[in-house]
C-alpha positions in Angstrom: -4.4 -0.5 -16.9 -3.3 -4.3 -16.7 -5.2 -6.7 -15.7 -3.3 -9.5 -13.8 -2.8 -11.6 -10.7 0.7 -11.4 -8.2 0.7 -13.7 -5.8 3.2 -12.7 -2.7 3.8 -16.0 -0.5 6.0 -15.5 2.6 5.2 -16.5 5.9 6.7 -13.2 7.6 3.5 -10.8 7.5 5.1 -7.4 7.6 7.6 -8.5 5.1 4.6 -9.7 2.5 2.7 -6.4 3.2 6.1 -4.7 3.1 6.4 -6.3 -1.1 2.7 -5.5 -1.5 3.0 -1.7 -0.9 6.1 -1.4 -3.4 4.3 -3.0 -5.9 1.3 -1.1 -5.5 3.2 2.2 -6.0 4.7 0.7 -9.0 2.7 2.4 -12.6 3.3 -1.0 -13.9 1.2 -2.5 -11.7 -1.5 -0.4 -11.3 -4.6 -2.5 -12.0 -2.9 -5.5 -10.8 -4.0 -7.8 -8.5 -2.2 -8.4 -5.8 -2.4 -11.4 -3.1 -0.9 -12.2 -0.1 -0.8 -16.3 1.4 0.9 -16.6 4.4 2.0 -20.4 3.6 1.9 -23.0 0.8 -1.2 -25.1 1.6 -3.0 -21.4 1.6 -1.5 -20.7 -1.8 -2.4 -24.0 -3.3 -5.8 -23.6 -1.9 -6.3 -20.9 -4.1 -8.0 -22.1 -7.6 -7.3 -18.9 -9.2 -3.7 -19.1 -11.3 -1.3 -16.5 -10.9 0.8 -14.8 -13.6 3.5 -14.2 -11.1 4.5 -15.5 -7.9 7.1 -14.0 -5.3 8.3 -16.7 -2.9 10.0 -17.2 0.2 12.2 -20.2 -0.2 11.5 -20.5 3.7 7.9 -20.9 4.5 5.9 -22.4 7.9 4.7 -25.2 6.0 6.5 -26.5 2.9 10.0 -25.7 1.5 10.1 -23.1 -1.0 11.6 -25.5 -4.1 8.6 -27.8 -3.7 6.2 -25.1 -3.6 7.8 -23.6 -6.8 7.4 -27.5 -8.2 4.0 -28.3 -6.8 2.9 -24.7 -8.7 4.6 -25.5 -12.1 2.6 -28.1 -11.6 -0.6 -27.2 -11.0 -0.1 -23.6 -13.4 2.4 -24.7 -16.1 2.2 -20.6 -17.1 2.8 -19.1 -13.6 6.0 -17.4 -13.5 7.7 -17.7 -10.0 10.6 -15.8 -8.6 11.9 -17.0 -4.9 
């Protein structure tokens, strides 16, 4: 079983839960945990790092590039797809 964090970030609801549910059926991920922010200021909020992040390059709040900076920032280890 592994033991780590995905973080889903996409303003669009049914498209986040959409990407959750795939990845839950995934054997890779079983054990993993898996978040879901609906915009950037919720995702930074968070003080737990991820190991990966999925992105929407278009979110409510903040622009998907910055978010990807402001997170490489903040978790130099995060990987982040967009």
């Amino acid at each position: 079983m592994n033991t780590f964090k995905i973080s889903i970030v996409d303003g669009n609801n049914f498209h986040a839960l959409g990407i959750k549910q795939v990845l839950l059926n995934l054997e890779f991920c079983e054990g993993a945990e898996i978040k879901v922010f609906h915009n950037g200021t919720e995702f930074l909020q968070d003080d737990k790092a991820s190991d990966i992040v999925l992105m929407n390059m278009m979110l409510p709040d903040i622009g998907g590039i910055k978010l990807c900076h402001l997170t490489k920032m903040k978790y130099p280890g995060t990987k982040v797809i967009l």
